[in-house]
C-alpha positions, 0 to 999 in steps of 0.5 A: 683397965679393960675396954672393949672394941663398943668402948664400953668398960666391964666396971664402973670404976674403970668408966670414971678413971677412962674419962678423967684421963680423957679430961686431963688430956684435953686440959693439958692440950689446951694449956700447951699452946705449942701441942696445938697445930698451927693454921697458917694462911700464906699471905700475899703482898698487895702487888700479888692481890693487884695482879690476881685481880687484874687476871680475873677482870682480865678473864671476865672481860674476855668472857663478856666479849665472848658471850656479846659477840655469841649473842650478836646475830651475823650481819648479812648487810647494812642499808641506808634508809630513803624516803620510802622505806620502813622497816617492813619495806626492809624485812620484806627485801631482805627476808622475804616477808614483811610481818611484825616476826621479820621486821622486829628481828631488823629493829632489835637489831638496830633499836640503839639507834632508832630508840623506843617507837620502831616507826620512827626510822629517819631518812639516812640511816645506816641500819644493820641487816642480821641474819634471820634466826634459826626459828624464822628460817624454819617458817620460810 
């Protein structure tokens, strides 16, 4: 039987007896479960899955705190609230301006505790000043 290098045969003949065998291989590999190649996973006991889990959630914690921490402003000073003040009163102390841009950075900041309405700050609470933005130092 000659084959030439594009698998293309010079009879017929020699296509047909080419692709029986090429049939009766492929039976006889299927028949002969030990010519198959084996595909073994390696398994793992459920303390090794325990521990593998408690790493990632481990690590994933760890990546959150970064992240929260990153994302906090630096505190530049904490400020007990007096009768008198509200948050436009503290912006201007602390920044230099009282306008909605400087005083939203103060309740953003501490908006857990004063809730929904920034003008409902009460007397005596502690608030936190964070430092200004970089986008609110460039309009000073």
């Amino acid at each position: 039987m000659s084959e030439n290098k594009d698998n293309k045969f010079e009879t017929a003949a020699e296509a047909d007896a080419f692709y029986r065998k090429t049939e009766a291989d492929k039976k006889a590999a299927a028949s002969n479960p030990a010519a198959k190649p084996k595909v073994t996973t390696p398994t793992k006991t459920p303390e090794q899955l325990a521990a593998e889990k408690a790493a990632a959630d481990k690590m994933l914690l760890s990546i959150q705190e970064a992240n929260r921490l990153r994302a906090q402003p630096k505190v530049i000073a904490k400020h007990k609230l007096t009768a008198e003040e509200t948050l436009s009163h503290l912006s201007l102390k602390y920044y230099g301006h009282a306008t909605r841009d400087y005083w939203m950075v103060i309740y953003e900041a501490n908006k857990e505790q004063i809730g929904d309405n920034p003008a409902h700050v009460r007397v005596g609470m502690e608030l936190v000043i964070p430092e200004l933005p970089d986008a609110l130092k460039a309009k000073k």
